[in-house]
N, C-alpha and C positions, 0 to 999 in steps of 0.2 A: 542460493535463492530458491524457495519453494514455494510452493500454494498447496495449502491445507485447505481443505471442503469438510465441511461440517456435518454433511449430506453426502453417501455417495452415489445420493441418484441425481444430485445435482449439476448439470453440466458447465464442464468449464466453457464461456464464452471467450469469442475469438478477441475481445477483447484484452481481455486477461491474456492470452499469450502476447501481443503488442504491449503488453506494460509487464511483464514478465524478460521482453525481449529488452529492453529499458535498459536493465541490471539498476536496479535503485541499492542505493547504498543510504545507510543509515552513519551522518559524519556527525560524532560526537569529540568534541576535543585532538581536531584533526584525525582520527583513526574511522577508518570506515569499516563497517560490515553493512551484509548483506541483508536486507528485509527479507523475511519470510510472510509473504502474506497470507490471510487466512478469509478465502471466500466463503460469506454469509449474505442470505437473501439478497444475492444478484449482485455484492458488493467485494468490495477486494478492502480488508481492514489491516490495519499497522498499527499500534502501540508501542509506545516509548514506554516502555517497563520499568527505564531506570528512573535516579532523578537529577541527572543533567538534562541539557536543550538535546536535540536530535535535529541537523537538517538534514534531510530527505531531498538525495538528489535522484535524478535528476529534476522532480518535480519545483525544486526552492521551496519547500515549506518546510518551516521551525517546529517541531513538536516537543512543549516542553513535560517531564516524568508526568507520566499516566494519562496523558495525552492520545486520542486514536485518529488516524488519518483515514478517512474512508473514501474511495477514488469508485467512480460507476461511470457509466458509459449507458443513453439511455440512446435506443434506435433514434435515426434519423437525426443524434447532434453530429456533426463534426470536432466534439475535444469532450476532453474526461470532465467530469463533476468531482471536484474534489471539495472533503468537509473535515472539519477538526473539531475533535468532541471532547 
């Protein structure tokens, strides 16, 4: 599991180590690997690159091929913002 930054004058937010510390796994036809996220303006992004479904645990969300799951944390919520694009 990694995080890519796009920028690297960007800093990783404490966020992202708490959803880093997750271990999300990407379960595609029972086999899981590991998301490698890729932080962009303030976001942590996943893409289903393949074209099967992808569930994203531990989150529960289905991403089907070329699908992006984008997870932020905005000060003062208590839970992630999660979007599928």
């Amino acid at each position: 599991m990694t995080v890519e930054t796009t920028t690297r004058h960007e800093p990783t937010p404490i966020w992202m180590a708490a959803l880093m510390a997750s271990r999300c796994l990407a379960d595609r036809d029972g086999k899981g690997s590991a998301v490698r996220w890729n932080q962009v303006s303030g976001k942590a992004l996943y893409t289903n690159s393949g074209n099967d479904p992808e569930l994203i645990q531990p989150l529960g969300v289905c991403l089907r091929g070329g699908q992006t799951l984008a997870v932020s944390w905005f000060p003062g919520d208590t839970s992630y913002t999660l979007e599928v694009r």
